[in-house]
N, CA, C and O atoms as a GROMACS GRO file, in nm:
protein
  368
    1UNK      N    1   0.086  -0.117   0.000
    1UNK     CA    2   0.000   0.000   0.000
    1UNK      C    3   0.091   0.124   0.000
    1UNK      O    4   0.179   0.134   0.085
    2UNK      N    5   0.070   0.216  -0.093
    2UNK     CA    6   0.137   0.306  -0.121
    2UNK      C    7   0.087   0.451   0.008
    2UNK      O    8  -0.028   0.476   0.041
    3UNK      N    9   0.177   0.504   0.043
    3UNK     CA   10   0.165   0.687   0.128
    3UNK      C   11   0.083   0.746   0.115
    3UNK      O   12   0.047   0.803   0.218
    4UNK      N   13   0.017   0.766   0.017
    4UNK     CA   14  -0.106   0.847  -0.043
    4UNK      C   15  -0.227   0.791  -0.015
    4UNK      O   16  -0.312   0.868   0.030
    5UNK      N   17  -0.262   0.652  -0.036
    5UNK     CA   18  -0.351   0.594   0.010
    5UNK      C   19  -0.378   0.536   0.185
    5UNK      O   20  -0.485   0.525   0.245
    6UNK      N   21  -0.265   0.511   0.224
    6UNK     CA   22  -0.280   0.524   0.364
    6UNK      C   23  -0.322   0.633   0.430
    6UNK      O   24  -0.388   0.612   0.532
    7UNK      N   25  -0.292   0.785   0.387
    7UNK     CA   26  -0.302   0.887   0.434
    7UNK      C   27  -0.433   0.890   0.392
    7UNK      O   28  -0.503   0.903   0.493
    8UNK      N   29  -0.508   0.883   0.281
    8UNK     CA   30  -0.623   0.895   0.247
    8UNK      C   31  -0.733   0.800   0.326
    8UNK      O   32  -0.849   0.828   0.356
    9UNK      N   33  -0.678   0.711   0.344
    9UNK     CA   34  -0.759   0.624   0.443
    9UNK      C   35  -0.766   0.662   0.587
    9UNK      O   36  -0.841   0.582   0.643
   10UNK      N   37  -0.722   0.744   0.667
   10UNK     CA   38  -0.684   0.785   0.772
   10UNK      C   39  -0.784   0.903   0.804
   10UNK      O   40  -0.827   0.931   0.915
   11UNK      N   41  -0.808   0.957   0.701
   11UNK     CA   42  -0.887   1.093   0.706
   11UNK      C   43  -1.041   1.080   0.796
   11UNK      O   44  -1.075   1.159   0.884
   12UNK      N   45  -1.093   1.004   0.766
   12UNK     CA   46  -1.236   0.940   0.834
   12UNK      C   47  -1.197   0.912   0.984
   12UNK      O   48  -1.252   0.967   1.080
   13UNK      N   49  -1.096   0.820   0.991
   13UNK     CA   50  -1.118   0.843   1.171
   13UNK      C   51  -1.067   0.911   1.220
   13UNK      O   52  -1.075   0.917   1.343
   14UNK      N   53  -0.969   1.015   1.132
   14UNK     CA   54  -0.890   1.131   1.201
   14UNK      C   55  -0.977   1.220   1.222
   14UNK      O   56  -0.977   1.273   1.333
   15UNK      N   57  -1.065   1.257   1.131
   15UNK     CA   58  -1.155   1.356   1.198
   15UNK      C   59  -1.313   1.276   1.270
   15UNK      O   60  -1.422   1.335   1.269
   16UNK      N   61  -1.294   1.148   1.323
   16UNK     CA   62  -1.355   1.112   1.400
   16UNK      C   63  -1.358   1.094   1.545
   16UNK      O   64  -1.437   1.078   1.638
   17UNK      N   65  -1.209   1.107   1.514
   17UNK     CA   66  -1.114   1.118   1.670
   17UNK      C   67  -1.125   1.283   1.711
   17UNK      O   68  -1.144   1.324   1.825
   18UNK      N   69  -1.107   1.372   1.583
   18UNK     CA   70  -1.106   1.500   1.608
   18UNK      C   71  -1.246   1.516   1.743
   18UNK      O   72  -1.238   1.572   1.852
   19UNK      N   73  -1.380   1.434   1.672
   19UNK     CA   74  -1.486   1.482   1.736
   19UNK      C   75  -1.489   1.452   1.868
   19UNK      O   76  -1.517   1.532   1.957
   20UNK      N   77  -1.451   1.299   1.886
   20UNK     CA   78  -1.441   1.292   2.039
   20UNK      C   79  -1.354   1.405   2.099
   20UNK      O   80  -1.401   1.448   2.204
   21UNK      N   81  -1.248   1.459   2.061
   21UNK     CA   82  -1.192   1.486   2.160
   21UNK      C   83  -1.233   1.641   2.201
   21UNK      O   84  -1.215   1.690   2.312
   22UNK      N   85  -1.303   1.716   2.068
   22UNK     CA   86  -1.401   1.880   2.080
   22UNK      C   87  -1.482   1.779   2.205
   22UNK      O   88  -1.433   1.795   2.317
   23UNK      N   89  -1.565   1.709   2.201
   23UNK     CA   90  -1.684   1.692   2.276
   23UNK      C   91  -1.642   1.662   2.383
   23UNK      O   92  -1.714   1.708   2.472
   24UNK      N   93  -1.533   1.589   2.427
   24UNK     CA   94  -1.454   1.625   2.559
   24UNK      C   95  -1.436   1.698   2.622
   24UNK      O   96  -1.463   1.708   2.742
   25UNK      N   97  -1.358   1.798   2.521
   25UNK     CA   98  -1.336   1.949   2.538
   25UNK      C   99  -1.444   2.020   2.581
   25UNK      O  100  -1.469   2.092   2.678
   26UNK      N  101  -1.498   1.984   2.493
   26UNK     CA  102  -1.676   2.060   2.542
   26UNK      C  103  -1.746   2.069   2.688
   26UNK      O  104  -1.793   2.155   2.763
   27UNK      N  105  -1.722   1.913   2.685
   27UNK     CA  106  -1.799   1.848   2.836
   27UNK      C  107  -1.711   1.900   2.970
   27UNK      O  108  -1.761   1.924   3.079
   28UNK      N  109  -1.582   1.910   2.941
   28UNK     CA  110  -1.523   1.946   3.056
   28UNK      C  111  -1.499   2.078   2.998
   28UNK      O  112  -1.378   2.093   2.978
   29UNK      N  113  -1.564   2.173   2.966
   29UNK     CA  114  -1.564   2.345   2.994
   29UNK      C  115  -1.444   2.406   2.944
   29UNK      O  116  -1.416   2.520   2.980
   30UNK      N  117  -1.358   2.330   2.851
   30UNK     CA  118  -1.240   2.357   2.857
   30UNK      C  119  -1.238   2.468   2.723
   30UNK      O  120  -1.188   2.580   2.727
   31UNK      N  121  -1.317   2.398   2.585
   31UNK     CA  122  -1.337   2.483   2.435
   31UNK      C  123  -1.458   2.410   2.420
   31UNK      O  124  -1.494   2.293   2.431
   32UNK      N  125  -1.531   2.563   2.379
   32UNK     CA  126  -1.696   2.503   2.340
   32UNK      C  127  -1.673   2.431   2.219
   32UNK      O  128  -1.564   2.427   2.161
   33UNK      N  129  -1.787   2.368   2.179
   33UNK     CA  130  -1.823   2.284   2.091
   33UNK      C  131  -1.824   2.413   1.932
   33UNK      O  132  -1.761   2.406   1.827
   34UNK      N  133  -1.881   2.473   1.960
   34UNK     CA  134  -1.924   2.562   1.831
   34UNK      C  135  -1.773   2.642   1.811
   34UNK      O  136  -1.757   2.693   1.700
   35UNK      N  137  -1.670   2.654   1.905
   35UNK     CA  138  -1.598   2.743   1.866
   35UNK      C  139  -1.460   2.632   1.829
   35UNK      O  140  -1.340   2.659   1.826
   36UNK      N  141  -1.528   2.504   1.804
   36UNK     CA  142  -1.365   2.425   1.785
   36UNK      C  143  -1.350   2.407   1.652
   36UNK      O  144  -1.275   2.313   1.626
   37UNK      N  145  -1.401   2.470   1.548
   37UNK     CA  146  -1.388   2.429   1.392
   37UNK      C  147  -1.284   2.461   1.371
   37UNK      O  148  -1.232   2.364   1.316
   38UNK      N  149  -1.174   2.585   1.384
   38UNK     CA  150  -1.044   2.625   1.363
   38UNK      C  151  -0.991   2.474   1.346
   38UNK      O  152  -0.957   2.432   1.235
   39UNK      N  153  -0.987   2.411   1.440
   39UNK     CA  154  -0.915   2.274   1.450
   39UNK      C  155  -0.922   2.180   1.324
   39UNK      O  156  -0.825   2.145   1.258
   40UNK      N  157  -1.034   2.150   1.306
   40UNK     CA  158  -1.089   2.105   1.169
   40UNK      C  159  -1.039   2.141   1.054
   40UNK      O  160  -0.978   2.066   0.978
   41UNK      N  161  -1.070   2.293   1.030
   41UNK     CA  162  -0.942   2.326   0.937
   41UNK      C  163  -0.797   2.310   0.970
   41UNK      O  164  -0.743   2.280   0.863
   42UNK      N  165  -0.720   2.313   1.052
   42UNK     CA  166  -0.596   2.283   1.098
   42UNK      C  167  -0.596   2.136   1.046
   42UNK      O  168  -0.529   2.108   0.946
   43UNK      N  169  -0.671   2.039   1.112
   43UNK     CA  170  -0.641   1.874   1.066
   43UNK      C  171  -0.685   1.856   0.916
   43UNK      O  172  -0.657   1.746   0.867
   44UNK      N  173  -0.747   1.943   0.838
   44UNK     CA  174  -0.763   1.906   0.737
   44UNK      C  175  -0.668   1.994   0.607
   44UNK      O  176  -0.672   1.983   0.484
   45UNK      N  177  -0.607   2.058   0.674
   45UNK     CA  178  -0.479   2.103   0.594
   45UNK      C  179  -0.398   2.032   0.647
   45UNK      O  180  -0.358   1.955   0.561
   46UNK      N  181  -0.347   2.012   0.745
   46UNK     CA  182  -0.213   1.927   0.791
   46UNK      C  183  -0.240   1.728   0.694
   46UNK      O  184  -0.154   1.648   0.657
   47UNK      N  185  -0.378   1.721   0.686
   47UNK     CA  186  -0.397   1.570   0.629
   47UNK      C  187  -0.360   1.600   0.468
   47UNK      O  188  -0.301   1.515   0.402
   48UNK      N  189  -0.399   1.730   0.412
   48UNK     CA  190  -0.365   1.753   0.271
   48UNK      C  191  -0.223   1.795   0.252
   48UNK      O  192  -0.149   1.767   0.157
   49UNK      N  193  -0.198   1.865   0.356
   49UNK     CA  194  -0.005   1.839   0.341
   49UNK      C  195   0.046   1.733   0.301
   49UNK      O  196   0.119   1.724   0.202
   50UNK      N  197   0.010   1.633   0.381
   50UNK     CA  198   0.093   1.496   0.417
   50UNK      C  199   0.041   1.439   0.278
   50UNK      O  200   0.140   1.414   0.209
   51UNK      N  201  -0.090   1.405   0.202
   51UNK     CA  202  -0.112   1.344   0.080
   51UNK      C  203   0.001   1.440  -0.009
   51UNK      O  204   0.104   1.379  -0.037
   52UNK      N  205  -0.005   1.556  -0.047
   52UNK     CA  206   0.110   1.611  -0.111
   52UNK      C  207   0.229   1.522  -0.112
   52UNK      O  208   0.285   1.449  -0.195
   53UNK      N  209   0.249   1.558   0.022
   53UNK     CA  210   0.411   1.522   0.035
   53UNK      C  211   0.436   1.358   0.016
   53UNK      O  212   0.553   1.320   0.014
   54UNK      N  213   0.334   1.266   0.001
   54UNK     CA  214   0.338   1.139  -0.039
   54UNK      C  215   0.361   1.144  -0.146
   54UNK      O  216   0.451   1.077  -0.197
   55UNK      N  217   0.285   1.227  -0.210
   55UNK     CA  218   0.219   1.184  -0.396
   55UNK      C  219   0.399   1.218  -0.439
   55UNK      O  220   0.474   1.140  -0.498
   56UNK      N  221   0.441   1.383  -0.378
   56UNK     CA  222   0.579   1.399  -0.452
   56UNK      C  223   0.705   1.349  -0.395
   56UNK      O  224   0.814   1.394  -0.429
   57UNK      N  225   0.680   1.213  -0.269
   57UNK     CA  226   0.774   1.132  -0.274
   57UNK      C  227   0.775   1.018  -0.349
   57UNK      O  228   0.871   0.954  -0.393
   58UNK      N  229   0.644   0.997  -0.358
   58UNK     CA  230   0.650   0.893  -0.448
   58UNK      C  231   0.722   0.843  -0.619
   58UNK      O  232   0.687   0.917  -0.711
   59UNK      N  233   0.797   0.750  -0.650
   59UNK     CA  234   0.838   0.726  -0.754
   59UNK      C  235   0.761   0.769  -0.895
   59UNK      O  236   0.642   0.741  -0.911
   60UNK      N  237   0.829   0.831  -0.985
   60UNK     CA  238   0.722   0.839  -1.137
   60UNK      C  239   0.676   0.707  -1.205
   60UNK      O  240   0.737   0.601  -1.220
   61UNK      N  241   0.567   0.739  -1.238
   61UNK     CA  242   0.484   0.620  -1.318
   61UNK      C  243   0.611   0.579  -1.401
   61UNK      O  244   0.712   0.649  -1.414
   62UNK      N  245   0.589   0.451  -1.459
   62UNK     CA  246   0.689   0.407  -1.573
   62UNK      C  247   0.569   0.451  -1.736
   62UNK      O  248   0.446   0.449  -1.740
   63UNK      N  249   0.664   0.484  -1.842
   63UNK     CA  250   0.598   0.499  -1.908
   63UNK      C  251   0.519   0.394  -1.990
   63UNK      O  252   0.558   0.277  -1.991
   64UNK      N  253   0.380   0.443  -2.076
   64UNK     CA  254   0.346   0.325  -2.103
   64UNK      C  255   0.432   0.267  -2.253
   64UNK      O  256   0.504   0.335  -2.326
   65UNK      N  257   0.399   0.128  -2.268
   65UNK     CA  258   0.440   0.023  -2.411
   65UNK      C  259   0.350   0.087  -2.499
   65UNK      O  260   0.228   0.097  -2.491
   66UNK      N  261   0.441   0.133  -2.595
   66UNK     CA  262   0.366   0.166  -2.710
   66UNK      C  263   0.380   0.056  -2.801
   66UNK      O  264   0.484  -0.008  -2.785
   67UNK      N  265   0.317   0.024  -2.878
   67UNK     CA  266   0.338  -0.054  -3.043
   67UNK      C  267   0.483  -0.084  -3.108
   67UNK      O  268   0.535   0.019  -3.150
   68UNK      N  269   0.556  -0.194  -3.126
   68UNK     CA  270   0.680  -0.174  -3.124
   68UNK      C  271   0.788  -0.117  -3.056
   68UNK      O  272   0.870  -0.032  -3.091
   69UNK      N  273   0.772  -0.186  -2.945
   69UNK     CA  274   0.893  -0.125  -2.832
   69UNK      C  275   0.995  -0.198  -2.799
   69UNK      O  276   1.096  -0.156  -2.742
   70UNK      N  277   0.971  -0.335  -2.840
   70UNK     CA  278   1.007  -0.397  -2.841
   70UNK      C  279   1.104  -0.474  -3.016
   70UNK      O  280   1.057  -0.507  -3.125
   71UNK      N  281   1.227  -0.474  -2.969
   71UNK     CA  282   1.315  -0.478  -3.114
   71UNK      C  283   1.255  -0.615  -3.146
   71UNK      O  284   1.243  -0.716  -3.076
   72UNK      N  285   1.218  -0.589  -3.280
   72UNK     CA  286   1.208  -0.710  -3.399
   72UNK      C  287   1.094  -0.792  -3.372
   72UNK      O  288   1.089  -0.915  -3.370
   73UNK      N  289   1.014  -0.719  -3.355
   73UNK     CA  290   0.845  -0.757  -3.312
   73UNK      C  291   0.769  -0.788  -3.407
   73UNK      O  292   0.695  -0.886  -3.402
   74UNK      N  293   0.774  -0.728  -3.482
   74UNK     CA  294   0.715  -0.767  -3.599
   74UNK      C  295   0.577  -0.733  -3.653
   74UNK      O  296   0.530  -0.674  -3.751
   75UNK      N  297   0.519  -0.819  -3.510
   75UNK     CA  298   0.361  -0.782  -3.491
   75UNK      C  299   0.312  -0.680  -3.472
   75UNK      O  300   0.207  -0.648  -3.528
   76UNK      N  301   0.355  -0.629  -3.417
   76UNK     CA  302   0.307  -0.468  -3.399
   76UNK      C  303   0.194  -0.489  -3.269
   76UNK      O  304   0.076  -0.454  -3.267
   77UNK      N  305   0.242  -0.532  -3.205
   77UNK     CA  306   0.134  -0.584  -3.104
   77UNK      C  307   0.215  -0.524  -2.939
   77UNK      O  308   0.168  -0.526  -2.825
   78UNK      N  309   0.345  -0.476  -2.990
   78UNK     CA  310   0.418  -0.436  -2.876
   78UNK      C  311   0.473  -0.552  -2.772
   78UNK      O  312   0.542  -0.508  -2.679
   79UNK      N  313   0.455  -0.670  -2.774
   79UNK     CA  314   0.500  -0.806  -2.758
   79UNK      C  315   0.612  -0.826  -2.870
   79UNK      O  316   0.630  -0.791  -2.986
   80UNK      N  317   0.690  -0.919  -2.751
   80UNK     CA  318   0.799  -1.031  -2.847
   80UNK      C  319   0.734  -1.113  -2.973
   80UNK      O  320   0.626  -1.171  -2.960
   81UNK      N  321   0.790  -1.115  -3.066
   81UNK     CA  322   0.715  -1.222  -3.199
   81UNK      C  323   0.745  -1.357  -3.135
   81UNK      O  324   0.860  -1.368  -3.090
   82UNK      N  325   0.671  -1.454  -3.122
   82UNK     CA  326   0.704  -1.605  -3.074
   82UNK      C  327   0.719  -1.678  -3.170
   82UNK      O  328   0.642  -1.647  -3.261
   83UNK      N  329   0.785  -1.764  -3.192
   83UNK     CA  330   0.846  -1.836  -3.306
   83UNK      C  331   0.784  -1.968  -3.295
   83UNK      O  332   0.822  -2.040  -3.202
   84UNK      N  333   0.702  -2.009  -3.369
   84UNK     CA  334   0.643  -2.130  -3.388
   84UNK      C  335   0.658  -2.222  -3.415
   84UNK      O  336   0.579  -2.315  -3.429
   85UNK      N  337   0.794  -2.214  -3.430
   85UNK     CA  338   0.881  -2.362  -3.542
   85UNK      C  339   0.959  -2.393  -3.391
   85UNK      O  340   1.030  -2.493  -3.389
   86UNK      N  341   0.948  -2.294  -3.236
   86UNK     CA  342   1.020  -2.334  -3.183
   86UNK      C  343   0.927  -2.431  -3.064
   86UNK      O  344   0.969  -2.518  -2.988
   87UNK      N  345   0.855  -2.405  -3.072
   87UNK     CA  346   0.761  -2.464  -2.954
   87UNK      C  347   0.806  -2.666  -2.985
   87UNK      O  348   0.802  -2.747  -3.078
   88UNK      N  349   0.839  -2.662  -2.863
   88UNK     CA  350   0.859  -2.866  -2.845
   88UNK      C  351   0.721  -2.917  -2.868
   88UNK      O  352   0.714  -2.994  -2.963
   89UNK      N  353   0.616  -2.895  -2.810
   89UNK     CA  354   0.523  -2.946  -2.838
   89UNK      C  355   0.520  -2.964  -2.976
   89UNK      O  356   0.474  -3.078  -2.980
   90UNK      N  357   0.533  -2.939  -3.064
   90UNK     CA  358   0.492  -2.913  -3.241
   90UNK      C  359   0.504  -3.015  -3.247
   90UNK      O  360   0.598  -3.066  -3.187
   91UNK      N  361   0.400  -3.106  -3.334
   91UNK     CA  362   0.406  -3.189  -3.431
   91UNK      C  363   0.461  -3.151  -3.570
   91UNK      O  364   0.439  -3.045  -3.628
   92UNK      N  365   0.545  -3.266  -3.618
   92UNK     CA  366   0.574  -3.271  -3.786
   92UNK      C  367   0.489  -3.346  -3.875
   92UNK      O  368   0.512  -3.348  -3.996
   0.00000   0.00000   0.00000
Protein backbone atom coordinates (compact mmCIF):
# COMPACT_ATOMS: atom_id res chain seq x y z
CA UNK A 1 0.00 0.00 0.00
CA UNK A 2 1.37 3.06 -1.21
CA UNK A 3 1.65 6.87 1.28
CA UNK A 4 -1.06 8.47 -0.43
CA UNK A 5 -3.51 5.94 0.10
CA UNK A 6 -2.80 5.24 3.64
CA UNK A 7 -3.02 8.87 4.34
CA UNK A 8 -6.23 8.95 2.47
CA UNK A 9 -7.59 6.24 4.43
CA UNK A 10 -6.84 7.85 7.72
CA UNK A 11 -8.87 10.93 7.06
CA UNK A 12 -12.36 9.39 8.34
CA UNK A 13 -11.18 8.43 11.71
CA UNK A 14 -8.90 11.31 12.01
CA UNK A 15 -11.55 13.56 11.98
CA UNK A 16 -13.55 11.12 14.00
CA UNK A 17 -11.14 11.18 16.70
CA UNK A 18 -11.06 15.00 16.08
CA UNK A 19 -14.86 14.82 17.36
CA UNK A 20 -14.41 12.92 20.39
CA UNK A 21 -11.92 14.86 21.60
CA UNK A 22 -14.01 18.80 20.80
CA UNK A 23 -16.84 16.92 22.76
CA UNK A 24 -14.54 16.25 25.59
CA UNK A 25 -13.36 19.49 25.38
CA UNK A 26 -16.76 20.61 25.42
CA UNK A 27 -17.99 18.48 28.36
CA UNK A 28 -15.23 19.46 30.56
CA UNK A 29 -15.64 23.45 29.94
CA UNK A 30 -12.41 23.57 28.57
CA UNK A 31 -13.37 24.83 24.35
CA UNK A 32 -16.96 25.03 23.40
CA UNK A 33 -18.22 22.84 20.91
CA UNK A 34 -19.23 25.62 18.31
CA UNK A 35 -15.98 27.43 18.66
CA UNK A 36 -13.65 24.25 17.85
CA UNK A 37 -13.88 24.29 13.92
CA UNK A 38 -10.44 26.25 13.63
CA UNK A 39 -9.15 22.74 14.50
CA UNK A 40 -10.89 21.05 11.69
CA UNK A 41 -9.42 23.26 9.37
CA UNK A 42 -5.96 22.83 10.98
CA UNK A 43 -6.41 18.74 10.66
CA UNK A 44 -7.63 19.07 7.37
CA UNK A 45 -4.79 21.03 5.94
CA UNK A 46 -2.13 19.27 7.91
CA UNK A 47 -3.97 15.70 6.29
CA UNK A 48 -3.65 17.53 2.71
CA UNK A 49 -0.05 18.39 3.41
CA UNK A 50 0.93 14.96 4.17
CA UNK A 51 -1.12 13.44 0.80
CA UNK A 52 1.09 16.11 -1.11
CA UNK A 53 4.11 15.22 0.35
CA UNK A 54 3.38 11.39 -0.39
CA UNK A 55 2.19 11.84 -3.96
CA UNK A 56 5.79 13.99 -4.52
CA UNK A 57 7.74 11.32 -2.74
CA UNK A 58 6.50 8.93 -4.48
CA UNK A 59 8.38 7.26 -7.54
CA UNK A 60 7.23 8.39 -11.37
CA UNK A 61 4.85 6.20 -13.18
CA UNK A 62 6.89 4.07 -15.73
CA UNK A 63 5.98 4.99 -19.08
CA UNK A 64 3.46 3.25 -21.03
CA UNK A 65 4.40 0.23 -24.11
CA UNK A 66 3.66 1.66 -27.10
CA UNK A 67 3.38 -0.54 -30.43
CA UNK A 68 6.79 -1.74 -31.24
CA UNK A 69 8.93 -1.25 -28.32
CA UNK A 70 10.08 -3.97 -28.41
CA UNK A 71 13.15 -4.78 -31.14
CA UNK A 72 12.08 -7.10 -33.99
CA UNK A 73 8.45 -7.57 -33.12
CA UNK A 74 7.15 -7.67 -35.99
CA UNK A 75 3.61 -7.82 -34.91
CA UNK A 76 3.07 -4.68 -33.99
CA UNK A 77 1.34 -5.84 -31.04
CA UNK A 78 4.19 -4.36 -28.76
CA UNK A 79 5.00 -8.06 -27.58
CA UNK A 80 7.99 -10.31 -28.47
CA UNK A 81 7.15 -12.22 -31.99
CA UNK A 82 7.04 -16.05 -30.74
CA UNK A 83 8.46 -18.36 -33.06
CA UNK A 84 6.43 -21.29 -33.88
CA UNK A 85 8.81 -23.62 -35.42
CA UNK A 86 10.20 -23.33 -31.83
CA UNK A 87 7.61 -24.64 -29.54
CA UNK A 88 8.59 -28.66 -28.45
CA UNK A 89 5.23 -29.46 -28.37
CA UNK A 90 4.92 -29.13 -32.41
CA UNK A 91 4.06 -31.89 -34.31
CA UNK A 92 5.74 -32.71 -37.86
Amino acid sequence: MNAWLLIRRLRGPAFLIMVGITALLDQWGVLRFSRSWPLYLILAGILGLAERAAIAAAPPALPPLYPGAYAGSGSGSGLPAADPLADPNRRA
